[in-house]
N, C-alpha and C positions, 0 to 999 in steps of 0.2 A: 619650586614654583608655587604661589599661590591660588588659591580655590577662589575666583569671584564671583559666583551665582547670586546676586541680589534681588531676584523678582522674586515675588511673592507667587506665580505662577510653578505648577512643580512639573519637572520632565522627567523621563524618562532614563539619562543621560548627565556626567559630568562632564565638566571641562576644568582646565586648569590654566590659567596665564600666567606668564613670568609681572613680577613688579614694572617692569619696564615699558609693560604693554599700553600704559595708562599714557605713558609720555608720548610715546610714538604715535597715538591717537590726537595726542595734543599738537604734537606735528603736523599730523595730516591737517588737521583742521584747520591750521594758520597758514599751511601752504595753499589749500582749497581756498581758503578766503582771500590769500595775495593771486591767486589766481582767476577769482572772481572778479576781482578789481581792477584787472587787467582788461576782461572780457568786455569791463563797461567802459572803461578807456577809448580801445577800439571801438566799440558799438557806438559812443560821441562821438567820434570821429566820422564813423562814417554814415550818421545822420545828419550832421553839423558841418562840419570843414569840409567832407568831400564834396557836396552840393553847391558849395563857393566856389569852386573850382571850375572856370568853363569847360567847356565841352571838347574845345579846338586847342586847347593848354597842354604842353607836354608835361607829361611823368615820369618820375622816376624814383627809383631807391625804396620808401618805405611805403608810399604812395600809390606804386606802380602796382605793389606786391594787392595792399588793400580795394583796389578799384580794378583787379583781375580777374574774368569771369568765372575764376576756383575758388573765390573770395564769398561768393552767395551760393545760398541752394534755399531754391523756387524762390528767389529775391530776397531772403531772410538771409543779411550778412555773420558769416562764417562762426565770428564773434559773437555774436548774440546766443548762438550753441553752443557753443562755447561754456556760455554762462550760466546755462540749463544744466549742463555737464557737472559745472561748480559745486553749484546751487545742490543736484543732487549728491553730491559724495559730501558735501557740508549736514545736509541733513542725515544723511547715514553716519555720520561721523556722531552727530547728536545723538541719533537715535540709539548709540554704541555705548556710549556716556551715560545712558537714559537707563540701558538694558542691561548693558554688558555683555548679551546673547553673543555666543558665537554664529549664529545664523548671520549676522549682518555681516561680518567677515567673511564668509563664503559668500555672500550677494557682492560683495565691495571688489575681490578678484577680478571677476568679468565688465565689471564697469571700469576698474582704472587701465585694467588690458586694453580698452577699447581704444581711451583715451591715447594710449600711447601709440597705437595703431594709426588712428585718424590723424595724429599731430605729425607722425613719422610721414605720412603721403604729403602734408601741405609742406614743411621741411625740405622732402624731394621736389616738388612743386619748384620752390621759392630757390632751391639751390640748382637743380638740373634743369626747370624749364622757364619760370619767366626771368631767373636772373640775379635775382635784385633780394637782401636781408628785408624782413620786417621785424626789427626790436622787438616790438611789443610778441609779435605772434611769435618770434625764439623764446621770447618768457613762458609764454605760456605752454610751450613747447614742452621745454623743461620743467616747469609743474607738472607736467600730465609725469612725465618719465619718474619724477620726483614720489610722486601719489602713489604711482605703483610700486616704485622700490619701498616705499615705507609699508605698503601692505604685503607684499612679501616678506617684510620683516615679522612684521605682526604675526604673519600665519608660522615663520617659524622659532617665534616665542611663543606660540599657542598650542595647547593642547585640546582638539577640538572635536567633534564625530563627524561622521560622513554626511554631507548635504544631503542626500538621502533619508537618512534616520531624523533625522531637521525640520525636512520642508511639509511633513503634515501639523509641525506648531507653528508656522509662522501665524496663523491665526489668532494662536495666544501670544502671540509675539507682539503682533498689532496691539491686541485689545490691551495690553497690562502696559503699552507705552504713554508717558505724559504728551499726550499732544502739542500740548499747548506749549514745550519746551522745546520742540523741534521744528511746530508748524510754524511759530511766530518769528523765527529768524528769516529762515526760506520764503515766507509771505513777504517780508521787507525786501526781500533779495530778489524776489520776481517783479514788486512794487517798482521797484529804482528801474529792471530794465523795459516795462512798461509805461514808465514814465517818459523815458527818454524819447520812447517810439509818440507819443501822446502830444510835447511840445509843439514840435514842428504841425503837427495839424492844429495847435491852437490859433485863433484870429487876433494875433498880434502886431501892433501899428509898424509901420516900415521902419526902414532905417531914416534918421534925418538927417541928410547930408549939411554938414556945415562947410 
C-alpha cells in the first residue's frame, strides 16, 4: 500500500491507501455526476411536462410514480433532493482529490448509507404501493446503492484512524482545502437546478397557436 498525505498541514496520524483508491474515487465521482443528471431530468419534468398535463387526465407508469404524493416533501419534488444529495457526495469526492484526508471518507460512509436507505423506501413505494416503475428514479436508485458499494470499497483499501482521533482537524482539514476547486463545480451544480425552478416564474410570451 501507498502513503498519500499530500497537505502541507501536519497530523498527528498516518494513513495509507492502496494505488487503486484514486480510481475508485474517480468512480464515484462519475457515478455522482450520472446521477446528478438524472436528478435534473426528473426535476424538468416535473417543473415542465407535469404541469401540461390536465388535472382530470389519467396516469400511469412513470407518470403515475412522479406526480405521487411520496414524490414531494413540503412541495420540493423528491428529485430535486435528490440532487442536493449528488451535488454533495461530488463535492466530497473533490474535496478527496483536493486533500486525500481520510477524514472525508469517514464523512462519505454515513452520507451514501443514507442514500441507499431513502432510495430502498421510494423503490418499496413504487414496487409494493403505487404500482407502477419510474426509470429514471430506478437509476437513480442504483447510484445511490452504486456510491456506497464503491465507498465500502475505499474504506477497505484504506488504512485509516478512528473518526475520533479525526474530527478535532477537520478544521485544518477546511482551511488547507482549494476552495475554489470544489466550490466552483457544486456552485454550477446548484446554479442548473435553481434555474430550472427560476424559468417557469419568468414573464414569457404564450404559446402562438398556428
Amino acid at each position: 500500500m501507498s502513503t498519500e498525505n499530500p497537505s502541507a498541514v501536519a497530523f498527528d496520524y498516518d494513513w495509507e491507501y492502496s494505488p487503486r483508491v484514486g480510481t475508485l474515487f474517480g468512480v464515484f465521482t462519475l457515478v455522482a455526476v450520472i446521477g446528478w443528471v438524472i436528478t435534473v431530468a426528473l426535476t424538468a419534468i416535473h417543473l415542465f411536462a407535469i404541469p401540461a398535463i390536465p388535472a382530470d387526465a389519467p396516469v400511469q407508469g412513470s407518470i403515475e410514480v412522479i406526480t405521487s404524493p411520496w414524490a414531494y416533501v413540503f412541495g420540493i419534488p423528491l428529485a430535486t433532493l435528490g440532487g442536493f444529495y449528488y451535488l454533495t457526495t461530488i463535492g466530497l469526492a473533490l474535496w478527496w482529490f483536493d486533500s486525500r484526508h481520510p477524514l472525508i471518507i469517514k464523512i462519505l460512509t454515513p452520507i451514501t448509507a443514507s442514500g441507499v436507505v431513502f432510495s430502498s423506501y421510494f423503490v418499496y413505494l413504487q414496487l409494493g404501493v403505487i404500482g407502477e416503475i419510474c426509470p429514471f428514479c430506478m437509476m437513480s436508485a442504483a447510484a445511490t446503492v452504486i456510491l456506497f458499494s464503491l465507498e465500502l470499497a475505499i474504506l477497505r483499501k484504506s488504512t485509516t484512524p478512528s473518526l475520533s482521533s479525526m474530527g478535532s482537524d477537520l478544521g485544518s482539514v477546511v482551511g488547507g482545502a482549494n476552495v475554489a476547486n470544489i466550490a466552483i463545480p457544486v456552485l454550477i451544480g446548484l446554479g442548473t437546478l435553481a434555474g430550472l425552478f427560476m424559468v417557469p416564474m419568468l414573464p414569457l410570451p404564450d404559446v402562438v397557436p398556428f
